[in-house]
ChimeraX commands (.cxc) that place a marker at each C-alpha (Angstrom):
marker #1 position 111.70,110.94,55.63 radius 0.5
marker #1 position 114.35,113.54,55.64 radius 0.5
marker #1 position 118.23,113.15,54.50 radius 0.5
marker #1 position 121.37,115.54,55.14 radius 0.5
marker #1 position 124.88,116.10,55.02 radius 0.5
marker #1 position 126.94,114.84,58.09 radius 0.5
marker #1 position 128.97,117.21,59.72 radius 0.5
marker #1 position 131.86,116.35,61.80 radius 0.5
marker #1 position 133.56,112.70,62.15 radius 0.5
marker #1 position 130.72,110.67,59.96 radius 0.5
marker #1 position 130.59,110.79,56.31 radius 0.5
marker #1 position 128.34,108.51,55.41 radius 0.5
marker #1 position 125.11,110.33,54.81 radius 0.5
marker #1 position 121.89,110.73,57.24 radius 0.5
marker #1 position 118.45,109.75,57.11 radius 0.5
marker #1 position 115.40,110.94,59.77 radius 0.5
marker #1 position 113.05,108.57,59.84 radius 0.5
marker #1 position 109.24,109.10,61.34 radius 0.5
marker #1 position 107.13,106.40,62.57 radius 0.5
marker #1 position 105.36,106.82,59.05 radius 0.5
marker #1 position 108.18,105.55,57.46 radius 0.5
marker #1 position 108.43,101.61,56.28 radius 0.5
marker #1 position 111.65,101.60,57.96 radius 0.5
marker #1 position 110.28,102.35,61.22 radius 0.5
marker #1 position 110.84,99.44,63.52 radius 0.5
marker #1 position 107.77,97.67,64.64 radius 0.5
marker #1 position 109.03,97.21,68.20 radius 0.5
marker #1 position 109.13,100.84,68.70 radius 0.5
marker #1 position 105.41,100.86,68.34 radius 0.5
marker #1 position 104.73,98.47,71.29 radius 0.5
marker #1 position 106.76,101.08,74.15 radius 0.5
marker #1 position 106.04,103.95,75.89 radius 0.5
marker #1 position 107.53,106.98,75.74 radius 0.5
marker #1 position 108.43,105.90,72.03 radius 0.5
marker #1 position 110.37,108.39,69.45 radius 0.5
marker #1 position 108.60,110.49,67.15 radius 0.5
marker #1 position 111.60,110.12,64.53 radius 0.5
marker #1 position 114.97,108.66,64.52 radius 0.5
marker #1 position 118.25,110.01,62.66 radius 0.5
marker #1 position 120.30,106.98,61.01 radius 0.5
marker #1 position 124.01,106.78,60.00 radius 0.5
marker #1 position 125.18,103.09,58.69 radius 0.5
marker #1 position 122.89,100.65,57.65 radius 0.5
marker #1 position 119.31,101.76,57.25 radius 0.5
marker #1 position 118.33,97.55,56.43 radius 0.5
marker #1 position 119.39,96.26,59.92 radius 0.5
marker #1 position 116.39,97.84,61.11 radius 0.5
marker #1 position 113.67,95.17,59.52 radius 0.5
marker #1 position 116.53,92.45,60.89 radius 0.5
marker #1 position 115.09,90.64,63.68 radius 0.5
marker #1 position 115.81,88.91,66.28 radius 0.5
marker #1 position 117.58,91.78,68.07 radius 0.5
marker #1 position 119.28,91.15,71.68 radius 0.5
marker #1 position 120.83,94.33,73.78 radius 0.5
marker #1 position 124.04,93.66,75.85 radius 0.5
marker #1 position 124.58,96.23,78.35 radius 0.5
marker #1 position 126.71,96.41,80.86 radius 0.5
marker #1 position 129.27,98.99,82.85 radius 0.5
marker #1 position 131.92,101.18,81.25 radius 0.5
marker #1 position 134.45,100.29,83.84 radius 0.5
marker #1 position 134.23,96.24,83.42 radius 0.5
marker #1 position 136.56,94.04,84.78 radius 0.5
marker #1 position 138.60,91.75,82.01 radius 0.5
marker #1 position 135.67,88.92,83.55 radius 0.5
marker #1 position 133.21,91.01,82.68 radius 0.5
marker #1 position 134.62,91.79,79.24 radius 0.5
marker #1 position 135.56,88.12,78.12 radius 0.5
marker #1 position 131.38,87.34,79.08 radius 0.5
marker #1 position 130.56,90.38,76.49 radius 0.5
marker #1 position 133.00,89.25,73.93 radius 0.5
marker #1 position 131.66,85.29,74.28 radius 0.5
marker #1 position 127.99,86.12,74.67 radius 0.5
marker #1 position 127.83,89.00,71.13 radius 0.5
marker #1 position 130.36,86.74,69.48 radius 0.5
marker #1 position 127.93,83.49,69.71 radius 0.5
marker #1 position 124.86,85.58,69.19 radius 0.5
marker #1 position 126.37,87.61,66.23 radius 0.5
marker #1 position 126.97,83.78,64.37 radius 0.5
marker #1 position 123.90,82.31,65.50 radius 0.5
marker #1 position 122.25,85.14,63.25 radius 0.5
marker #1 position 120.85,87.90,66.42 radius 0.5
marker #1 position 121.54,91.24,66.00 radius 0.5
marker #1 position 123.24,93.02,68.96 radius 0.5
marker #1 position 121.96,96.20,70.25 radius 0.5
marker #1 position 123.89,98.60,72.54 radius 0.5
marker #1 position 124.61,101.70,73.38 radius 0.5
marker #1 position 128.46,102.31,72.08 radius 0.5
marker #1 position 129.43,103.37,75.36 radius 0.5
marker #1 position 133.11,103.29,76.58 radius 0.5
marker #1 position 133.54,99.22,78.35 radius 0.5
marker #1 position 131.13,96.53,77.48 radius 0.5
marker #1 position 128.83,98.28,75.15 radius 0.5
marker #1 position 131.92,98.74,72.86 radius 0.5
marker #1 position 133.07,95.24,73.78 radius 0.5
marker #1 position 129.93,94.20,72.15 radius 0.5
marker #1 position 129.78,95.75,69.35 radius 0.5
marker #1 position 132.92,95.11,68.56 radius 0.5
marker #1 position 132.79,90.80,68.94 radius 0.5
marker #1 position 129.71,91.31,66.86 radius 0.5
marker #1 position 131.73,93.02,64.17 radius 0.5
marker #1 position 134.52,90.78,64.13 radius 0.5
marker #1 position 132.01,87.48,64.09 radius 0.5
marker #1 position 131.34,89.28,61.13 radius 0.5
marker #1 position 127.79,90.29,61.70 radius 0.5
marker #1 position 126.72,93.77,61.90 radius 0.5
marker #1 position 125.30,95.66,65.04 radius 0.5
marker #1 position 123.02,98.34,66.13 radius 0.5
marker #1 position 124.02,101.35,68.22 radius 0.5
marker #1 position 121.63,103.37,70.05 radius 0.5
marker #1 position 123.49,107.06,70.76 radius 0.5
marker #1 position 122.63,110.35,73.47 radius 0.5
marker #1 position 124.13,112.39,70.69 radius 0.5
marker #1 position 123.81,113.30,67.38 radius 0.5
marker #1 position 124.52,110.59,64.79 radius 0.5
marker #1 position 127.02,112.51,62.86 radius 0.5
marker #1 position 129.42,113.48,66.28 radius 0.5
marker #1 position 128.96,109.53,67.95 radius 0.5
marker #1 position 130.36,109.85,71.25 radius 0.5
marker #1 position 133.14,108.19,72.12 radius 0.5
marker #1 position 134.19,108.98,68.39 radius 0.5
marker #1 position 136.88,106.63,67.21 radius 0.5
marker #1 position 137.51,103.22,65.06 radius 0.5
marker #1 position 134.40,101.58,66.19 radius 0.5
marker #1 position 132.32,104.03,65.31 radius 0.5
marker #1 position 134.05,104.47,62.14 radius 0.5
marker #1 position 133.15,100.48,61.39 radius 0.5
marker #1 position 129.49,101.13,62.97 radius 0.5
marker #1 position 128.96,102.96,59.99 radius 0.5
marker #1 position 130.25,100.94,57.50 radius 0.5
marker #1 position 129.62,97.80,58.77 radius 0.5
marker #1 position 126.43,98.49,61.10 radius 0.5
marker #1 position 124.10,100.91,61.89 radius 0.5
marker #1 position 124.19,104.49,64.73 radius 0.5
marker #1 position 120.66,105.73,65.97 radius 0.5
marker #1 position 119.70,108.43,67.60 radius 0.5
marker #1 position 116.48,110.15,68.13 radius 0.5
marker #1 position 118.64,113.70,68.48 radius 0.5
marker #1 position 119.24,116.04,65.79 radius 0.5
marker #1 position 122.34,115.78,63.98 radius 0.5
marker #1 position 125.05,118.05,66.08 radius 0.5
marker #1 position 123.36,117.53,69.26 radius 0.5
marker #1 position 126.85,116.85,71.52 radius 0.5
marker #1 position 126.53,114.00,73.88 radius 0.5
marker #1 position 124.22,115.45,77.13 radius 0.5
marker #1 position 124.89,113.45,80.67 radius 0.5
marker #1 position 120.63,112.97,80.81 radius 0.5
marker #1 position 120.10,111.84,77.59 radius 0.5
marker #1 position 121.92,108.77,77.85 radius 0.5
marker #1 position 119.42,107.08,80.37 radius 0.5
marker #1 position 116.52,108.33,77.92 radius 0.5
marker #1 position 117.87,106.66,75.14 radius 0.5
marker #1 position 118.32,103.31,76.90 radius 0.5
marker #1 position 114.56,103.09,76.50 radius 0.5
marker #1 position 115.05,102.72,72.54 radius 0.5
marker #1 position 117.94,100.26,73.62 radius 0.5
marker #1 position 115.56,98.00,75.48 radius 0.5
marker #1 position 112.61,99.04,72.93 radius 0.5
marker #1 position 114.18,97.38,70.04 radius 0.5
marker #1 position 115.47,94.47,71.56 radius 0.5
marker #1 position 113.56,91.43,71.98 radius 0.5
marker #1 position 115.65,90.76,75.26 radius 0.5
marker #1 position 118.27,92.52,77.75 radius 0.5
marker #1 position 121.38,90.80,78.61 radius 0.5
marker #1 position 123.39,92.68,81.47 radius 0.5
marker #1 position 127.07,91.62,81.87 radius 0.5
marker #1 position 128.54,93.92,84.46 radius 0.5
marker #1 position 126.95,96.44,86.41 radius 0.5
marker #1 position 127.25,98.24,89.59 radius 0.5
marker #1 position 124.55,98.93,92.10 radius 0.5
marker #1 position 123.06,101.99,90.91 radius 0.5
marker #1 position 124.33,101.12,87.19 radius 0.5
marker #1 position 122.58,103.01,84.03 radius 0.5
marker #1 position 122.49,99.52,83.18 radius 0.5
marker #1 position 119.89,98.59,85.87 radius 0.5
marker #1 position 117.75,101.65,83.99 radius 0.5
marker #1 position 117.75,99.76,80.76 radius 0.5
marker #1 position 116.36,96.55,82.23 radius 0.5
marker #1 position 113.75,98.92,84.32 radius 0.5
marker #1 position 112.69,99.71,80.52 radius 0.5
marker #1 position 113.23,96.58,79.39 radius 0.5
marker #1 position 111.04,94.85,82.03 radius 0.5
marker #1 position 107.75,97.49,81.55 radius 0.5
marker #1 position 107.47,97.06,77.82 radius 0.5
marker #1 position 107.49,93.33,78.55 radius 0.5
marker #1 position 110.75,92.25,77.37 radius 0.5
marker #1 position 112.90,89.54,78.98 radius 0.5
marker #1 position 115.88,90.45,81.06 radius 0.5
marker #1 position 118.75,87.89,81.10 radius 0.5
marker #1 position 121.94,88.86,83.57 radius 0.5
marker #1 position 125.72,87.10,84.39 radius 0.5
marker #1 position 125.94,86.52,87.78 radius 0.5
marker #1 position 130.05,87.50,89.33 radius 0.5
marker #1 position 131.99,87.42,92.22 radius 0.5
marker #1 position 129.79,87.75,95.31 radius 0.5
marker #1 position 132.48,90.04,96.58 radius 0.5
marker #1 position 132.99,92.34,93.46 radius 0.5
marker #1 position 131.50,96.01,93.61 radius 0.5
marker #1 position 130.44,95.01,89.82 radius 0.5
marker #1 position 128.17,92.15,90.27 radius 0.5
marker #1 position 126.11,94.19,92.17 radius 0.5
marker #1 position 123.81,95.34,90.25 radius 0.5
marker #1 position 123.32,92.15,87.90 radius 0.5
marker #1 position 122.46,89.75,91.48 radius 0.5
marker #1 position 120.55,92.61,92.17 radius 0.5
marker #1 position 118.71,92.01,88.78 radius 0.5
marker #1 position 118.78,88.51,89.24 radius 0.5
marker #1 position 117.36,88.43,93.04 radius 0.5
marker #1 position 114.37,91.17,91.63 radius 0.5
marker #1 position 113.15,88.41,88.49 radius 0.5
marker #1 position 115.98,88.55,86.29 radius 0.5
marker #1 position 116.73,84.81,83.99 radius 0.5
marker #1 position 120.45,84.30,85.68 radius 0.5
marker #1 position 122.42,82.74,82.54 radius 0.5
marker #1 position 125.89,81.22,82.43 radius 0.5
marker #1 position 126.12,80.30,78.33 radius 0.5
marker #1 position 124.93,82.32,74.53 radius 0.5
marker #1 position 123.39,78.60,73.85 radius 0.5
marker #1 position 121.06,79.24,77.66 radius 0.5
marker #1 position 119.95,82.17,77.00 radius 0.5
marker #1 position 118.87,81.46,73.31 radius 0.5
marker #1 position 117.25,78.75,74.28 radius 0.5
marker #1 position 115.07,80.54,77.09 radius 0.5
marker #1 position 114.43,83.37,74.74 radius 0.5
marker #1 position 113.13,81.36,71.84 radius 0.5
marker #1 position 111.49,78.76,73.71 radius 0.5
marker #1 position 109.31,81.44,75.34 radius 0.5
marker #1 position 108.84,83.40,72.44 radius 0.5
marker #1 position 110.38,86.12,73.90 radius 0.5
marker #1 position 107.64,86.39,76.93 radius 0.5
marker #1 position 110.33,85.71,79.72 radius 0.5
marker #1 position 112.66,88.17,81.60 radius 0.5
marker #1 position 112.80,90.15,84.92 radius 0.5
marker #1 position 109.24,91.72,85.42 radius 0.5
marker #1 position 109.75,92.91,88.97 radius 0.5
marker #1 position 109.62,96.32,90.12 radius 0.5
marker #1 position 113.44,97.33,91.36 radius 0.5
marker #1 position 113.13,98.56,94.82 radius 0.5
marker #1 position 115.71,100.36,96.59 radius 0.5
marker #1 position 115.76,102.58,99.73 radius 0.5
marker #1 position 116.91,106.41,99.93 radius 0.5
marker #1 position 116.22,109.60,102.34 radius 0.5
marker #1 position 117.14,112.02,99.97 radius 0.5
marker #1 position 114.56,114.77,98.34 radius 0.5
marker #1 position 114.56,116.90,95.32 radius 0.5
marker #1 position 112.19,119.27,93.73 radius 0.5
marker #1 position 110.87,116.82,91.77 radius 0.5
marker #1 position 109.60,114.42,94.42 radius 0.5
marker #1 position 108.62,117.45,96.12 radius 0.5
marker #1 position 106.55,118.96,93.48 radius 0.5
marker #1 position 104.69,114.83,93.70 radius 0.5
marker #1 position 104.39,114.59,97.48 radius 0.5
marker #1 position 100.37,114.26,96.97 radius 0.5
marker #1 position 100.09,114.56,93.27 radius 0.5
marker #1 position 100.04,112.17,90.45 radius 0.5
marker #1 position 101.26,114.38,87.51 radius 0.5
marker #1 position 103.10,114.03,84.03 radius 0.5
marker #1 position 106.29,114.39,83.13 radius 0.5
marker #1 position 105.53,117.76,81.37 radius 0.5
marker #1 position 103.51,118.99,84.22 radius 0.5
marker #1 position 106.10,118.49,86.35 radius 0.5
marker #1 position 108.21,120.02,83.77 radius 0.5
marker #1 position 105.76,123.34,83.67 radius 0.5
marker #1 position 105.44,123.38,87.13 radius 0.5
marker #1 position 109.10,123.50,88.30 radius 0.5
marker #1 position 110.15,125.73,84.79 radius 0.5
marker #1 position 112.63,122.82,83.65 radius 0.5
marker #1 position 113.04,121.27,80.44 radius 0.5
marker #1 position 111.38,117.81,79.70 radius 0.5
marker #1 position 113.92,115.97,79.94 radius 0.5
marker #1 position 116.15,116.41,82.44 radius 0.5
marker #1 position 112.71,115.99,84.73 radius 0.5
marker #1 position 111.73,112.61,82.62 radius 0.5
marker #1 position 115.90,111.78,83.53 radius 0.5
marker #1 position 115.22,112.49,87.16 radius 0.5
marker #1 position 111.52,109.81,87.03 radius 0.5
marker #1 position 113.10,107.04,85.58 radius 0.5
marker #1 position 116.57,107.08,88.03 radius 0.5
marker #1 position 113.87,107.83,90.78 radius 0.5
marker #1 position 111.45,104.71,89.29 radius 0.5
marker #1 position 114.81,102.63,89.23 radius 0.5
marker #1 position 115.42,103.34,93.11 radius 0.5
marker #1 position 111.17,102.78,94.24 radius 0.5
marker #1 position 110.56,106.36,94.94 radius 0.5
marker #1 position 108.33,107.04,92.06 radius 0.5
marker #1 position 105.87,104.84,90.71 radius 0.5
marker #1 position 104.95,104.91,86.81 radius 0.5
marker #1 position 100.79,104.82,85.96 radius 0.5
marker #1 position 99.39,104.30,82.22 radius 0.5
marker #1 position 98.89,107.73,80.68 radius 0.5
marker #1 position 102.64,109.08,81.50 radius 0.5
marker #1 position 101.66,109.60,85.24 radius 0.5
marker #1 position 104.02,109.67,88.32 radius 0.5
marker #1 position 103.39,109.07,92.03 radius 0.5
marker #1 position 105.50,109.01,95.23 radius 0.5
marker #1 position 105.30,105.18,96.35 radius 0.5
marker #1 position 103.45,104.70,99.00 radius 0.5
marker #1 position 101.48,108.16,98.29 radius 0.5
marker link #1:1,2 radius 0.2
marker link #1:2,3 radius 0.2
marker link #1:3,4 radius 0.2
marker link #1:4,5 radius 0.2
marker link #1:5,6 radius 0.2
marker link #1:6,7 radius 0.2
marker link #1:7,8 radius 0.2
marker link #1:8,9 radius 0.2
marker link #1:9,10 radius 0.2
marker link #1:10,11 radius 0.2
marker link #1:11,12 radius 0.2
marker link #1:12,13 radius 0.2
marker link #1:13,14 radius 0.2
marker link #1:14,15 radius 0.2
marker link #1:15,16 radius 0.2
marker link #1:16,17 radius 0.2
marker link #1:17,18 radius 0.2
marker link #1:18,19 radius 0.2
marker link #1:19,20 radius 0.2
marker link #1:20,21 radius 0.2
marker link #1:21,22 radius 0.2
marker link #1:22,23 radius 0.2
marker link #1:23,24 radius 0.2
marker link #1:24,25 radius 0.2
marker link #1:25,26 radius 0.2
marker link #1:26,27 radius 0.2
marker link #1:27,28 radius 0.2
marker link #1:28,29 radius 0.2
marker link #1:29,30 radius 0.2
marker link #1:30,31 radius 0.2
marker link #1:31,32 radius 0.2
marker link #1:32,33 radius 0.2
marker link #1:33,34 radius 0.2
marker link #1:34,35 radius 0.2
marker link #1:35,36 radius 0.2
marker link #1:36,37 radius 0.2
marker link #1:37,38 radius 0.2
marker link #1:38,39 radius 0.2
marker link #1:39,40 radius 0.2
marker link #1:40,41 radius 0.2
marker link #1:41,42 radius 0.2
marker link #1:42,43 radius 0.2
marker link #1:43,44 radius 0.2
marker link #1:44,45 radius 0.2
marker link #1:45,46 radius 0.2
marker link #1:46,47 radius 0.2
marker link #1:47,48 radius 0.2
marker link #1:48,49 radius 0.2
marker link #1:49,50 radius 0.2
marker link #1:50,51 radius 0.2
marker link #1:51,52 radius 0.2
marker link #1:52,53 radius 0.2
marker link #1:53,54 radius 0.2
marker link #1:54,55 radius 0.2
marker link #1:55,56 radius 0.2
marker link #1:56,57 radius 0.2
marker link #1:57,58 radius 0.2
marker link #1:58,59 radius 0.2
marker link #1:59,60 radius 0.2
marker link #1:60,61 radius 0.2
marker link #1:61,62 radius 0.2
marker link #1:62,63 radius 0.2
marker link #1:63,64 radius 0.2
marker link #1:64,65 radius 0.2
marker link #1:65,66 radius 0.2
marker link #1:66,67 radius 0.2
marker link #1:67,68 radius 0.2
marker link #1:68,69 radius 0.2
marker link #1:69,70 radius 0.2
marker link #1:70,71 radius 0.2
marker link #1:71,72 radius 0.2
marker link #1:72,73 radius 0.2
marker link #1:73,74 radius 0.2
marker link #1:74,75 radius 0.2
marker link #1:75,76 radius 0.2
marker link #1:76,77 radius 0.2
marker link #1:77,78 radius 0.2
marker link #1:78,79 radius 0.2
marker link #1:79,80 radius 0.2
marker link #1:80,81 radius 0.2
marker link #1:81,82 radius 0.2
marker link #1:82,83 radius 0.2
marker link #1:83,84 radius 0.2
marker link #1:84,85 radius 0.2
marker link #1:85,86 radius 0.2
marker link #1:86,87 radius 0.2
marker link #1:87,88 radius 0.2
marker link #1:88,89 radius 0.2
marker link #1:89,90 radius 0.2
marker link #1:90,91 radius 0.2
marker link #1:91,92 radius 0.2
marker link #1:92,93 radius 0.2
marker link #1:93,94 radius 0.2
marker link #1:94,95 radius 0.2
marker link #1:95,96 radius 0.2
marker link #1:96,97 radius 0.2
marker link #1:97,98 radius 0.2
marker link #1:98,99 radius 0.2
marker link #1:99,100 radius 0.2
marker link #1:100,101 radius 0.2
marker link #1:101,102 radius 0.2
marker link #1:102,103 radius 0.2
marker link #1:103,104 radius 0.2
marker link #1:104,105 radius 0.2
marker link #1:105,106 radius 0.2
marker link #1:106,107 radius 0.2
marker link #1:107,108 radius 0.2
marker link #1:108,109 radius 0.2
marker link #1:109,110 radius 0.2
marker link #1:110,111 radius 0.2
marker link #1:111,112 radius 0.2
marker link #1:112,113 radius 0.2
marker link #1:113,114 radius 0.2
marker link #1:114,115 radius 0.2
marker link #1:115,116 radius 0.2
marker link #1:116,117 radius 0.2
marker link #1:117,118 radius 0.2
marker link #1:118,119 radius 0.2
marker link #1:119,120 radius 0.2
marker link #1:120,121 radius 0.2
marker link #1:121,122 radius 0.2
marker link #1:122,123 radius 0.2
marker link #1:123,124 radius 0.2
marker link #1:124,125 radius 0.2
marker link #1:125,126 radius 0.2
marker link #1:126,127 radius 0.2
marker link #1:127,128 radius 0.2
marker link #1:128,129 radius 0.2
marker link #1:129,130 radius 0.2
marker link #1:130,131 radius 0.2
marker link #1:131,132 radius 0.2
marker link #1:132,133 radius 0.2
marker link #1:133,134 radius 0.2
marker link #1:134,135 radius 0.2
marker link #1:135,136 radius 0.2
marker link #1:136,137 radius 0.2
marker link #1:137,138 radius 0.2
marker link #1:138,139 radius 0.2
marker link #1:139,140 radius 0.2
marker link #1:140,141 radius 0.2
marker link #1:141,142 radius 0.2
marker link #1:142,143 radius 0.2
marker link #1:143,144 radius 0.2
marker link #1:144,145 radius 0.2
marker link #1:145,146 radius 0.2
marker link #1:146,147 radius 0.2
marker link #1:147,148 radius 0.2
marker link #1:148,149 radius 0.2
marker link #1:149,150 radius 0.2
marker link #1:150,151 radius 0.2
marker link #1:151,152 radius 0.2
marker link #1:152,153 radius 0.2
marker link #1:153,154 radius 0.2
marker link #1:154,155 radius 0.2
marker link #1:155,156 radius 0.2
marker link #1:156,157 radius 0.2
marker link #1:157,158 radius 0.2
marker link #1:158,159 radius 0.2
marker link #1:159,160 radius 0.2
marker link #1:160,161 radius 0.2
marker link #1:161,162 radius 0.2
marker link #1:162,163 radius 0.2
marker link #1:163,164 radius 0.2
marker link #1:164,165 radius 0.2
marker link #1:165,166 radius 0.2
marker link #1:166,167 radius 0.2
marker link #1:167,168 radius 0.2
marker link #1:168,169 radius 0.2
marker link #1:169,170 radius 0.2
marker link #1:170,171 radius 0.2
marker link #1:171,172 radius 0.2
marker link #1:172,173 radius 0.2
marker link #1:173,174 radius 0.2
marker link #1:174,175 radius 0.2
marker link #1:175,176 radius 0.2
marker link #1:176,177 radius 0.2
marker link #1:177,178 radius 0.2
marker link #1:178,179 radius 0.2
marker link #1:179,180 radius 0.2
marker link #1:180,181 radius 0.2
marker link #1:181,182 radius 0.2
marker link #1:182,183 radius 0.2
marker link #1:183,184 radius 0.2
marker link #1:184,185 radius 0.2
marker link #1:185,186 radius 0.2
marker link #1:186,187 radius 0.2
marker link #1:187,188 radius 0.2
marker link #1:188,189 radius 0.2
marker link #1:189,190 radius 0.2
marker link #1:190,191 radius 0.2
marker link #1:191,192 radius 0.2
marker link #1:192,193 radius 0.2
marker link #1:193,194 radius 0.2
marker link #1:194,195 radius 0.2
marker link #1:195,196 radius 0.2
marker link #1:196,197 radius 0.2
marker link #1:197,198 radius 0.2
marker link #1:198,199 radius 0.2
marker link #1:199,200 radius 0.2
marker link #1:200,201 radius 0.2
marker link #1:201,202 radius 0.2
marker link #1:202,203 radius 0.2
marker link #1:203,204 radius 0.2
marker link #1:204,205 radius 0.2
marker link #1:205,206 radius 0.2
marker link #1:206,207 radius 0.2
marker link #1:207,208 radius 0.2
marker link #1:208,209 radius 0.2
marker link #1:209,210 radius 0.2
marker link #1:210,211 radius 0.2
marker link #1:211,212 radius 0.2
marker link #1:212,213 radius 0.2
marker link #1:213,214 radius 0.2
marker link #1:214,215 radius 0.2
marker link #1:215,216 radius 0.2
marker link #1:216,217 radius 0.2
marker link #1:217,218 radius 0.2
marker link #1:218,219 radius 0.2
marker link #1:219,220 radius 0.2
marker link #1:220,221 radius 0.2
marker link #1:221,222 radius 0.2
marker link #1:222,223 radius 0.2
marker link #1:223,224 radius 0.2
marker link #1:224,225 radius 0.2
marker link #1:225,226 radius 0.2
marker link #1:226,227 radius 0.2
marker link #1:227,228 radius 0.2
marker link #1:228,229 radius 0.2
marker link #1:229,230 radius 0.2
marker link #1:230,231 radius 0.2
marker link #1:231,232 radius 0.2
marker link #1:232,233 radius 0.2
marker link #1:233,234 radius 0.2
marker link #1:234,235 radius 0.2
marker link #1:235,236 radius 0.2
marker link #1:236,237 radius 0.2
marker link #1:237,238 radius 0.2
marker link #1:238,239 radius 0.2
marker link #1:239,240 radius 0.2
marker link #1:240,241 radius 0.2
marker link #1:241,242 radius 0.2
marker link #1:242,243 radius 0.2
marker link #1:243,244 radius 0.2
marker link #1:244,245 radius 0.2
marker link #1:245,246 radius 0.2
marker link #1:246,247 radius 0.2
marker link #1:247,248 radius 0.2
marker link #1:248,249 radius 0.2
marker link #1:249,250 radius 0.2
marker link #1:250,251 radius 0.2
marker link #1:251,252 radius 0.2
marker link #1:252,253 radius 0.2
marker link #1:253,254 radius 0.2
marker link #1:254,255 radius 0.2
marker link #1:255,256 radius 0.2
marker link #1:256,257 radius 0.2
marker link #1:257,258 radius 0.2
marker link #1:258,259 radius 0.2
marker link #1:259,260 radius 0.2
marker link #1:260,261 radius 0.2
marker link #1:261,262 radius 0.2
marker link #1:262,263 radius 0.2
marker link #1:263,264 radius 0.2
marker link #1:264,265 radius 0.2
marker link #1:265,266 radius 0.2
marker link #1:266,267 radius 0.2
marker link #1:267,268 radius 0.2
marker link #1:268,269 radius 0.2
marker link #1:269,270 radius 0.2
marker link #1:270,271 radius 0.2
marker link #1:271,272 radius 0.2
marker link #1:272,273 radius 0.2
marker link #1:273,274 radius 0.2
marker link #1:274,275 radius 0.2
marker link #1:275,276 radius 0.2
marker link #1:276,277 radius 0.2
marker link #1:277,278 radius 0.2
marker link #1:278,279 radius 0.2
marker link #1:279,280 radius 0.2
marker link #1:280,281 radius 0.2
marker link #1:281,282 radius 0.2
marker link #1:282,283 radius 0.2
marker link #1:283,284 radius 0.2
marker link #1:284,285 radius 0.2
marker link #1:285,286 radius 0.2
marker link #1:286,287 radius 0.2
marker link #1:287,288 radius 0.2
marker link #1:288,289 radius 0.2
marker link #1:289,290 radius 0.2
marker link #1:290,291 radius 0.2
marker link #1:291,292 radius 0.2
marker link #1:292,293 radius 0.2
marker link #1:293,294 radius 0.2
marker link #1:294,295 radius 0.2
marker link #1:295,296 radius 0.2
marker link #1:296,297 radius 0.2
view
C-alpha cells in the first residue's frame, strides 16, 4: 500500500492499493485479466460496499437515453446499490451524477491517472469528495484512446451486474458487457426506438442473451432473485472482411496476448485493445490461459 501527493486538478490525496491489501475488492479476484494494483482518489470505504451495479451507456445519448440513466442510478442510488461507471462524457456522467444527487456516493473506473480524471470538471471534483476515482494507471498517466476499453473490464469486474442504456452498434459499451458476460455477471439493457442509430447496440445485446428491462424495481428484482447468476452469456457475433497484423500474426496460431505482443514488437496493450474489439466483433475467440484464436481456425 503506497500513498502520494496528487498533482494536477485532484487534491485529495492518493492511495495504490495491491491485491494484498484488505481494501482490495473481492470481485476483482474472480476475473481475468485482473489488476495487479489500483490507484484511489475519493473514498477508499466504497470499495467493501456491495451490491455494486455499472450503468454504461454512449457519450452521445439522446435526452431518452439520458432521462433512463438519470431514473435507473437515481432508484438504485436510494435503494442502497452502488453505481459503477466509467465518468465518461454522456451517460456515464449522467449516472454518476443522479447517484450523487440521490445522495449516495458512486464509483468511477478511469483510462487515466486518478489525479488528471478525464473529462476534468465539477463531477469529478464531487467524485472525490463525495465518491470514489479508480484507476489501475499511475498517477499522471493522461487519458490514452486504448486504455479506455481495458479498463471497462474493472467496470464490469466490480459490478455484480451491467446495465446498458444507450449504445450504438459497435459501442465501447457492447465491450463492457463482452466482459461482463465472461466473468459471469448479468447483463441488463433498455430497449429504444427500433429506428434510432442508438438502440442498436442495446437490441443487439438484448437479441445475443441480454435481460431486456423497462423499470430500477425489474431489474432489482431479477438481479437479487437470481443471486446475481443471470445476464447476457452469449458470445457477440458480428461479421467483417477486414485484416490487421494482429489477426494475421493468429491465422493458424493460438497465442497470448504478450506473444502476440513480442511477435509483432508492440506494446501489450494496444494488442490486448485490438483482442477484445476483435472478440466483441467474432473474429477472435478467447481460451482459458490468456489464449487467442481466429474463429473458425
Amino acid at each position: 500500500m503506497r500513498a502520494s501527493r496528487p498533482s494536477q486538478g485532484v487534491r485529495t490525496p492518493l492511495l495504490q492499493i495491491s491485491t494484498a491489501s484488505e481494501l482490495w475488492p473481492q470481485a476483482l479476484t474472480e476475473i481475468d485479466a485482473a489488476p495487479e494494483s489500483l490507484w484511489l482518489a475519493g473514498r477508499r470505504d466504497l470499495l467493501t460496499v456491495s451490491p455494486r451495479v455499472a450503468i454504461v451507456g454512449s457519450r452521445s445519448p439522446t435526452p431518452y437515453g439520458e432521462d433512463q440513466a438519470r431514473r435507473f442510478a437515481s432508484a438504485l442510488a436510494e435503494a442502497g446499490v452502488l453505481v459503477v461507471s466509467g465518468m465518461a462524457r454522456g451517460i456515464d456522467s449522467t449516472a454518476h451524477g443522479a447517484a450523487l444527487d440521490a445522495g449516495a456516493p458512486t464509483i468511477a473506473v478511469l483510462g487515466c491517472g486518478v489525479d488528471r480524471p478525464w473529462p476534468a470538471g465539477a463531477l469529478s471534483d464531487r467524485m472525490t469528495r463525495e465518491g470514489l476515482l479508480i484507476s489501475e494507471y499511475e498517477p499522471g498517466t493522461p487519458p490514452r484512446r486504448h486504455h479506455f476499453p481495458l479498463r471497462n473490464r474493472i467496470i464490469s469486474g466490480l459490478s455484480s451486474a451491467v446495465l446498458v442504456v444507450e449504445a450504438a452498434w459497435a459501442s465501447g459499451s457492447l465491450i463492457t458487457a463482452r466482459w461482463a458476460a465472461e466473468q459471469g455477471r448479468a447483463v441488463f439493457a433498455i430497449p429504444g426506438r427500433v429506428d434510432h442509430p442508438m438502440a442498436r447496440g442495446t437490441h443487439r445485446l438484448i437479441r445475443e442473451g441480454a435481460s431486456l428491462v423497462e423499470s430500477p424495481e425489474e431489474l432489482m428484482g431479477e438481479l437479487f432473485a437470481s443471486g446475481g447468476a443471470a445476464g447476457a452469456q452469449k458470445r457477440i457475433r458480428a461479421s467483417g472482411e477486414r485484416t490487421t497484423p494482429v489477426l494475421e500474426a493468429l491465422r493458424g496460431e493460438t497465442l497470448t496476448a504478450d506473444e502476440l505482443a513480442l511477435r509483432l514488437e508492440q506494446p501489450v496493450s494496444p494488442v490486448l485493445t485490438e483482442l477484445v474489439e476483435w472478440e466483441l466483433l467474432g473474429r477472435v475467440l478467447r481460451h482459458p490461459g490468456g489464449l487467442y484464436s481466429l474463429a473458425g481456425s
